[in-house]
The first five atom37 places (N, CA, C, CB, O) and aatype in JSON, in Angstrom:
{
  "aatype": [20, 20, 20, 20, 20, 20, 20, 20, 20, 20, 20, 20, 20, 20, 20, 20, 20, 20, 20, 20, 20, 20, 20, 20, 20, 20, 20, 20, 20, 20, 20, 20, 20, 20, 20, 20, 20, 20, 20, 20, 20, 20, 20, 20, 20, 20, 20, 20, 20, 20, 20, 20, 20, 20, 20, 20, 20, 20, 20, 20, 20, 20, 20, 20, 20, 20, 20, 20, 20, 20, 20, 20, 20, 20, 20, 20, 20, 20, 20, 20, 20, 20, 20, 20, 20, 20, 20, 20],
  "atom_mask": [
    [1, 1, 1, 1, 1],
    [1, 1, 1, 1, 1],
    [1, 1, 1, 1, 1],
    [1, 1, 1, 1, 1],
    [1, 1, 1, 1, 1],
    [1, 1, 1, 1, 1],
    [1, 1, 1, 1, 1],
    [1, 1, 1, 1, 1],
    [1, 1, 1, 1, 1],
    [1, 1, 1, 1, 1],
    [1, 1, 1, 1, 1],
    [1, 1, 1, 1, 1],
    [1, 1, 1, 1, 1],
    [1, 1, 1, 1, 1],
    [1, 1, 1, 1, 1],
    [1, 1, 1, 1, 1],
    [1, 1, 1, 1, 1],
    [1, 1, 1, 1, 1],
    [1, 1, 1, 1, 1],
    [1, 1, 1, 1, 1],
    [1, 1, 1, 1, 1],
    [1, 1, 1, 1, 1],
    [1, 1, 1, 1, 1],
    [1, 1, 1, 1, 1],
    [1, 1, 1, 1, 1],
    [1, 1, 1, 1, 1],
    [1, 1, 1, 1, 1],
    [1, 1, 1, 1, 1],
    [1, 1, 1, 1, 1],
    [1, 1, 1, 1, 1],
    [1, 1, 1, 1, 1],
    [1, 1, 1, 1, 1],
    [1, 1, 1, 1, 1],
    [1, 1, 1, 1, 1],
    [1, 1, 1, 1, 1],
    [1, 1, 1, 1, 1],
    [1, 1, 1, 1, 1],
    [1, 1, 1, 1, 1],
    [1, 1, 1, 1, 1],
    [1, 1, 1, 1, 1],
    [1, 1, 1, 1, 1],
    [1, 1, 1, 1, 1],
    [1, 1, 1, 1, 1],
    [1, 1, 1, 1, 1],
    [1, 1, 1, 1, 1],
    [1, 1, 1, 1, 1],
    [1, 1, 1, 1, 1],
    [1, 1, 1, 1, 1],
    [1, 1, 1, 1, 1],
    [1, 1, 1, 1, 1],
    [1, 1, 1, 1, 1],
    [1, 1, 1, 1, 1],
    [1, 1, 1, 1, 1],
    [1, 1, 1, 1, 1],
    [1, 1, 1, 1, 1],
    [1, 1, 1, 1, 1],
    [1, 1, 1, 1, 1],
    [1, 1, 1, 1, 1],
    [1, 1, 1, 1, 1],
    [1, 1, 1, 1, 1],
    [1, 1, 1, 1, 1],
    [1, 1, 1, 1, 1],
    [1, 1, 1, 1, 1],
    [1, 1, 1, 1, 1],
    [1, 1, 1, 1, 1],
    [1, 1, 1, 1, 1],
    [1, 1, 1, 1, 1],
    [1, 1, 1, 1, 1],
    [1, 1, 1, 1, 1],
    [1, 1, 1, 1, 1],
    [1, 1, 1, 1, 1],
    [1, 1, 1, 1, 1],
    [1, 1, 1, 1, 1],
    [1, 1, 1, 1, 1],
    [1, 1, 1, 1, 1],
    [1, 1, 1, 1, 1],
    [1, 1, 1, 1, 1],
    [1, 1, 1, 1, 1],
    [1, 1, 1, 1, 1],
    [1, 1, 1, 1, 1],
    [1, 1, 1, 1, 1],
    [1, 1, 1, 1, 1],
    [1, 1, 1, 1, 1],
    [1, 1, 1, 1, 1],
    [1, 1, 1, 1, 1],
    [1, 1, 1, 1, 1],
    [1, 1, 1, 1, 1],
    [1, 1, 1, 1, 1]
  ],
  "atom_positions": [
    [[12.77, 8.18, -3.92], [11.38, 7.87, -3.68], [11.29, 6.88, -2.5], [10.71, 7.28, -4.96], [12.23, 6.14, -2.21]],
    [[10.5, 6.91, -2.06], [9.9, 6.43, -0.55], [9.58, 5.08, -0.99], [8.41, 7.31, 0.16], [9.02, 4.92, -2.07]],
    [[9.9, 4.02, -0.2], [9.3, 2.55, -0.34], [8.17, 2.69, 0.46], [10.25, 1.29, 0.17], [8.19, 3.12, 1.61]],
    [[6.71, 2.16, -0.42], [5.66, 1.15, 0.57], [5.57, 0.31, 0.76], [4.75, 0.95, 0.57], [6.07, -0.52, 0.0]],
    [[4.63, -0.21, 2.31], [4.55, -1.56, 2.21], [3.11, -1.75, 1.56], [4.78, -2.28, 3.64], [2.6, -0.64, 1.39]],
    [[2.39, -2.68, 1.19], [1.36, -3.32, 0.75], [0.75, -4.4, 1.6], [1.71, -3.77, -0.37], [0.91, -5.48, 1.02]],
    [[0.24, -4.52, 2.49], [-0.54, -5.25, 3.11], [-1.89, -5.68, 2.32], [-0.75, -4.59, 4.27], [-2.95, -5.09, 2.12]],
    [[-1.3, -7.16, 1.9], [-2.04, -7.84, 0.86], [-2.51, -9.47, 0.67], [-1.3, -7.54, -0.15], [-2.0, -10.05, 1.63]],
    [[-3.14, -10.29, -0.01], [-3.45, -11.51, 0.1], [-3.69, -11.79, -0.61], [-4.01, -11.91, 0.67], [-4.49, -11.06, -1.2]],
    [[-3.24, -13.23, -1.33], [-3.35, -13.84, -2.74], [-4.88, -13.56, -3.04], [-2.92, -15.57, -2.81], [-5.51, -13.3, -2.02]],
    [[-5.42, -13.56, -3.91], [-6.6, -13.84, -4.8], [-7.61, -12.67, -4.8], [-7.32, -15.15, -4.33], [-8.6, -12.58, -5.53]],
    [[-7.08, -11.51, -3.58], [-7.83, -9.94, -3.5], [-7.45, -9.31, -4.37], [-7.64, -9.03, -2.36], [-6.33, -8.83, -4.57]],
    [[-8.92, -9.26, -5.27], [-8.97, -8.39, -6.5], [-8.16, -6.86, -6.45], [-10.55, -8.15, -6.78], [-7.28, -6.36, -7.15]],
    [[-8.98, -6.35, -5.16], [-8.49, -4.97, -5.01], [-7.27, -4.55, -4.66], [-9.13, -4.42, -4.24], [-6.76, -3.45, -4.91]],
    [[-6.61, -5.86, -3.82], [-4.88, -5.74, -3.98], [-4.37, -5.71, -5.13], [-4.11, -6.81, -3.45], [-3.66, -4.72, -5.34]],
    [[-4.49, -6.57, -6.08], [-3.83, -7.0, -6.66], [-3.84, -5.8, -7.78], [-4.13, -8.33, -6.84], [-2.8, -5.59, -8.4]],
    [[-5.2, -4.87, -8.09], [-5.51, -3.75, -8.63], [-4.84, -2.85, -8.3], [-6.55, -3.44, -8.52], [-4.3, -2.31, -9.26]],
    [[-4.53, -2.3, -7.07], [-3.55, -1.51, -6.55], [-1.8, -1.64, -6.52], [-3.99, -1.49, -5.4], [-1.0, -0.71, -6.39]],
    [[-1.57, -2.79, -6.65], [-0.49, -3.65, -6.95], [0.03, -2.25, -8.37], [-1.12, -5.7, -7.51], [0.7, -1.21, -8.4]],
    [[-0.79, -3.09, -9.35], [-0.82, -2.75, -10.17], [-0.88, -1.52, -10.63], [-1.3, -3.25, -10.38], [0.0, -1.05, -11.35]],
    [[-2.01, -0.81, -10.23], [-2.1, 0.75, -10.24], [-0.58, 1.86, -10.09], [-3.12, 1.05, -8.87], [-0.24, 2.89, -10.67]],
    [[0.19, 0.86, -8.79], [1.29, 1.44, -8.21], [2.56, 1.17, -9.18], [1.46, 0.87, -6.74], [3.59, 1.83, -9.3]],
    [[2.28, 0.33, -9.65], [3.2, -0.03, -10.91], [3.52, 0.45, -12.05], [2.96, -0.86, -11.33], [4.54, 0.43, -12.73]],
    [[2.3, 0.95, -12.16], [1.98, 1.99, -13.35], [2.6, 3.25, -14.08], [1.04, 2.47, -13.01], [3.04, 3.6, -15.17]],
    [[2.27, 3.9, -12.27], [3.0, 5.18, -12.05], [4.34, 5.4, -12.87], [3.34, 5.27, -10.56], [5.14, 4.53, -13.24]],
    [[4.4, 7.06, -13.12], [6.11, 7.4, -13.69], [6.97, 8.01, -12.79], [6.24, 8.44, -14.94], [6.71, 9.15, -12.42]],
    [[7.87, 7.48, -12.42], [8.18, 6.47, -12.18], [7.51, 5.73, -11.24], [9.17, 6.56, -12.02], [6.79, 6.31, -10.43]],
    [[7.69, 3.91, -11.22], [6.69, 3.24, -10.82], [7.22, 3.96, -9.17], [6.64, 1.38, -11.27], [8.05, 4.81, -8.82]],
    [[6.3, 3.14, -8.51], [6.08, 3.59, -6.83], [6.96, 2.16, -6.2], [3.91, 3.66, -6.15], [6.71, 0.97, -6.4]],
    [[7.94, 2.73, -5.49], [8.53, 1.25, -4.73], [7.97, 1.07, -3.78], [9.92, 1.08, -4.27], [7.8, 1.88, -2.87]],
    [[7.38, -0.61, -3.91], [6.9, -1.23, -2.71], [7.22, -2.59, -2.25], [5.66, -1.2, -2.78], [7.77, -3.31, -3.09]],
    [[7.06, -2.97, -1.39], [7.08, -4.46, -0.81], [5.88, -5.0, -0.12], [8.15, -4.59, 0.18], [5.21, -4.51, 0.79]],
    [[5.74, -6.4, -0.89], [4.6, -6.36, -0.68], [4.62, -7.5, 0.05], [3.78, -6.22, -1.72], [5.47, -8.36, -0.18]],
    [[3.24, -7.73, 1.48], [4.01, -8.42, 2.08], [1.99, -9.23, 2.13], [5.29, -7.65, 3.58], [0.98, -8.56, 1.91]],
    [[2.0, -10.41, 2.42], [1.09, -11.48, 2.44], [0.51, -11.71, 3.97], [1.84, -12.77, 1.87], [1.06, -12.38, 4.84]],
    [[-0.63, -11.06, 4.1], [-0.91, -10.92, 5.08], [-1.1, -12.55, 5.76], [-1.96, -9.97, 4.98], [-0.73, -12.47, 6.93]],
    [[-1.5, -13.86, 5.44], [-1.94, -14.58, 5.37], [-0.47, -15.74, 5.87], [-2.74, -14.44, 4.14], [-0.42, -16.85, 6.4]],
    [[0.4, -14.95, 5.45], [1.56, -15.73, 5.95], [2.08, -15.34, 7.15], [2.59, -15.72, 5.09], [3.28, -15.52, 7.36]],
    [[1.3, -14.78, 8.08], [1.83, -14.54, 9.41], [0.07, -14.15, 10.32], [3.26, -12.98, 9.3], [-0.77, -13.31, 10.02]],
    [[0.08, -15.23, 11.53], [-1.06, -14.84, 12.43], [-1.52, -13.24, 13.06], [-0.76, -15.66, 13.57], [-2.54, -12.57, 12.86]],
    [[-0.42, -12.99, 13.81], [-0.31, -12.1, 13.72], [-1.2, -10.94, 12.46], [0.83, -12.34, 13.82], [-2.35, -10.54, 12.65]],
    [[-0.45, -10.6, 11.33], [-0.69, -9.92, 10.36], [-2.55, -10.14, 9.9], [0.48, -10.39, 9.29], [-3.33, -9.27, 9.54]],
    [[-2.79, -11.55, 10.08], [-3.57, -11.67, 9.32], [-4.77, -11.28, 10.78], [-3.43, -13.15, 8.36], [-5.89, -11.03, 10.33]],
    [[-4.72, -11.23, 11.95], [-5.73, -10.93, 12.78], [-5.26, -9.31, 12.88], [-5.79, -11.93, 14.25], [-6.07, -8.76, 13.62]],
    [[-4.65, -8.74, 12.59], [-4.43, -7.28, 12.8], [-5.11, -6.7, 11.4], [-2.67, -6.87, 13.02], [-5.93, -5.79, 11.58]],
    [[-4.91, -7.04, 10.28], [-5.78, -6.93, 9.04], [-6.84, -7.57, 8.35], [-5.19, -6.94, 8.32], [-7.38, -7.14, 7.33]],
    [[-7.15, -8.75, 9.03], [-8.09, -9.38, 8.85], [-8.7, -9.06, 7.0], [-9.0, -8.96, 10.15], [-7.89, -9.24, 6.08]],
    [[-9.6, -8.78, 6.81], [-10.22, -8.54, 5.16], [-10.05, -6.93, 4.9], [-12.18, -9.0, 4.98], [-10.47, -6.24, 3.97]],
    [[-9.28, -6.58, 6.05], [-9.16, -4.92, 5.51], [-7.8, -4.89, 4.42], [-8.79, -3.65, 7.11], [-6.91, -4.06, 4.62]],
    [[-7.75, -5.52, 3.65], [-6.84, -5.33, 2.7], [-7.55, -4.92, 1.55], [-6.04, -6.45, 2.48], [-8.69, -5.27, 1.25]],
    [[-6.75, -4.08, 0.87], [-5.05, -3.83, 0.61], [-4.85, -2.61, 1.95], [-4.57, -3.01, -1.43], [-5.82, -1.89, 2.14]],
    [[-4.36, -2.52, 2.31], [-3.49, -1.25, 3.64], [-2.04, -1.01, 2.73], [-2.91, -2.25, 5.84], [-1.17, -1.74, 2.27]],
    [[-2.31, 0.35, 2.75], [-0.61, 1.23, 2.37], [0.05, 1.45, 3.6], [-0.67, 2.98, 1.6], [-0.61, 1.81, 4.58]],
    [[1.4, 1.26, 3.68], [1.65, 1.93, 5.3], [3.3, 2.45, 4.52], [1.69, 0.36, 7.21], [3.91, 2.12, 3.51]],
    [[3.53, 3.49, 5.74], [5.13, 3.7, 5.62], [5.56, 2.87, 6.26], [5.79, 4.88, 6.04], [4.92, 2.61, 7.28]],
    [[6.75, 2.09, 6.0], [7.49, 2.22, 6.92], [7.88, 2.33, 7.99], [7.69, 2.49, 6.84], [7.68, 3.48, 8.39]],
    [[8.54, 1.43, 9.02], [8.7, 2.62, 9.98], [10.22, 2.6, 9.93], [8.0, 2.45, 11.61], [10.95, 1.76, 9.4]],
    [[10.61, 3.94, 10.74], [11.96, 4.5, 10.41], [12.57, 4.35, 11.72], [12.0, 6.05, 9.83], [12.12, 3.67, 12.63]],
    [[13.82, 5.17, 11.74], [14.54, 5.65, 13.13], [13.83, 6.66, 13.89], [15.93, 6.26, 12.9], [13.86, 6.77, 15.11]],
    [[13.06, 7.53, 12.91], [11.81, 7.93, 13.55], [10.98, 7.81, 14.21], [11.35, 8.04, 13.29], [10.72, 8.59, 15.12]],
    [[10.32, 6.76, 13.9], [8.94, 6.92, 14.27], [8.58, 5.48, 13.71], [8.09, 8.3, 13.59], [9.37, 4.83, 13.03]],
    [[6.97, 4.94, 14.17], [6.75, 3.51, 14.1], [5.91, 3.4, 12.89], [6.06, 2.87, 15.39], [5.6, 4.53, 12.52]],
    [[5.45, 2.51, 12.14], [4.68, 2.08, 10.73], [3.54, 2.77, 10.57], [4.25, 0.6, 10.6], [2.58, 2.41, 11.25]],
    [[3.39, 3.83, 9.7], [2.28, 4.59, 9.5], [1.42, 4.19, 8.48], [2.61, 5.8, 9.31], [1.92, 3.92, 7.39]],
    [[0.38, 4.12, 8.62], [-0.69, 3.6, 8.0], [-1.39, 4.65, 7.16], [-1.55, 3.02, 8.97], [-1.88, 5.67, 7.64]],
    [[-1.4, 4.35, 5.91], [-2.21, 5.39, 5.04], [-3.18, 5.26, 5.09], [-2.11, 5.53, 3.88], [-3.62, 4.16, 5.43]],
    [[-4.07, 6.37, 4.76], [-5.7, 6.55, 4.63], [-6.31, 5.15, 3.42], [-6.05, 8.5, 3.82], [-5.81, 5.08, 2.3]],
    [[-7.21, 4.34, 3.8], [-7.68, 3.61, 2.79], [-7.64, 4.16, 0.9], [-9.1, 3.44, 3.37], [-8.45, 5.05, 0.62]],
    [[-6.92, 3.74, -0.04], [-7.0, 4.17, -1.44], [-8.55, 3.9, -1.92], [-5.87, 3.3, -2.36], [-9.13, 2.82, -1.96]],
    [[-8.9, 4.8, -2.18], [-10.02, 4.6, -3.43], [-9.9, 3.49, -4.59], [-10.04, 5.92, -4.25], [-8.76, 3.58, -5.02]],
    [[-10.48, 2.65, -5.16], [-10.12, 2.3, -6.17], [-10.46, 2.65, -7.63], [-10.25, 1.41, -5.95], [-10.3, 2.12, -8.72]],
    [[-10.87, 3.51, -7.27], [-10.92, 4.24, -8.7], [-9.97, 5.22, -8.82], [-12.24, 4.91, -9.02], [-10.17, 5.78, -9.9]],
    [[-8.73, 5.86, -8.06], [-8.11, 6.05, -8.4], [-6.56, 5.46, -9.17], [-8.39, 6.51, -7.79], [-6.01, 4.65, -8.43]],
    [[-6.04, 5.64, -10.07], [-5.61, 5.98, -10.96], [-4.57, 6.68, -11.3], [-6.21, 6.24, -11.26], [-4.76, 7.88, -11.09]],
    [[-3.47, 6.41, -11.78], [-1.86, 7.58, -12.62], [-2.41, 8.25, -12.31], [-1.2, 7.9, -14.27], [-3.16, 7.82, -11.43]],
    [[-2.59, 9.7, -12.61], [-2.12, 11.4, -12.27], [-3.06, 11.36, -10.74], [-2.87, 13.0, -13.84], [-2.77, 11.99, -9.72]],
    [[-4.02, 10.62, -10.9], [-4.83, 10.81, -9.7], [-4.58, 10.12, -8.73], [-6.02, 10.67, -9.84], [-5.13, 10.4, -7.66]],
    [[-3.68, 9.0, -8.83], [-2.66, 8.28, -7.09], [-2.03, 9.06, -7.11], [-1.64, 6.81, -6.82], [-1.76, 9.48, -5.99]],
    [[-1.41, 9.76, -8.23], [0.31, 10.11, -7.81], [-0.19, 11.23, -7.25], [1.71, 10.38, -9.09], [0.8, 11.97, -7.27]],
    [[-1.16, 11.92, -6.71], [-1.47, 13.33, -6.6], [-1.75, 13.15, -5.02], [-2.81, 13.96, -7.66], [-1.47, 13.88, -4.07]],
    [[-2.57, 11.6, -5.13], [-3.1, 11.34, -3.55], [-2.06, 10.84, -2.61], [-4.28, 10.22, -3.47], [-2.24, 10.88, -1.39]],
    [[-0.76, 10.27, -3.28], [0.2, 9.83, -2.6], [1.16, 11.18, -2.04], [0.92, 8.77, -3.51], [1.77, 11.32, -0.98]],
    [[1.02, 11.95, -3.05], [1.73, 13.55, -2.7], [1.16, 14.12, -1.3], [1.26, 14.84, -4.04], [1.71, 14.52, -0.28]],
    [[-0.22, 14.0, -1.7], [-0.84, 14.71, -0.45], [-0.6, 13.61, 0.69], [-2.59, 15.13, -0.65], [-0.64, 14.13, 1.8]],
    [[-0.37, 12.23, 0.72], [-0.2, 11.98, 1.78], [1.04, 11.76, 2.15], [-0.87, 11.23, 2.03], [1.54, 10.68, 2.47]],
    [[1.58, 12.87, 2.1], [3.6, 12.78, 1.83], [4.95, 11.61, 1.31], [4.18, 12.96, 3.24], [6.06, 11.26, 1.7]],
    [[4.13, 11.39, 0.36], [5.04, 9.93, 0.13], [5.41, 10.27, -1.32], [4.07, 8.2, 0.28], [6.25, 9.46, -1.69]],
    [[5.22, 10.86, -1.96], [6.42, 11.26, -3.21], [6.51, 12.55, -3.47], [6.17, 10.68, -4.67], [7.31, 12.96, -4.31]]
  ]
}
């Protein structure tokens, strides 16, 4: 399974929901989660648009950014949206 990153910030409900959501999953979803707030950088490139899913970036290719999550999605219904966006 594919590691995400989590582009996230202490006390955001909706991170911390998705956090969670991803945790859930069977098997859970590996991620790293990284604090937007602890780097200038990070935090003017994401500013309040958190939570952000991204891949990775590889030997491939550079850090791909997933489509914003819904938060009402949910088990069978992330793991379905993460499929479609090629990550499990």
């Amino acid at each position: 399974m594919q590691e995400l990153l989590l582009f996230s910030r202490q006390g955001c409900c909706l991170c911390e929901g998705l956090e969670e959501k991803l945790g859930a999953l069977d098997p859970p979803q590996l991620l790293q989660v990284i604090d937007v707030d602890t780097d200038p950088a990070l935090q003017g490139r994401y500013g309040l648009a958190v939570p952000v899913l991204a891949v990775p970036a590889g030997a491939d290719g550079p850090l791909r950014e997933l489509p914003r999550v819904s938060p009402r999605l949910a088990g069978a219904q992330l793991q379905a949206w993460l499929i479609k966006q090629g990550v499990r």
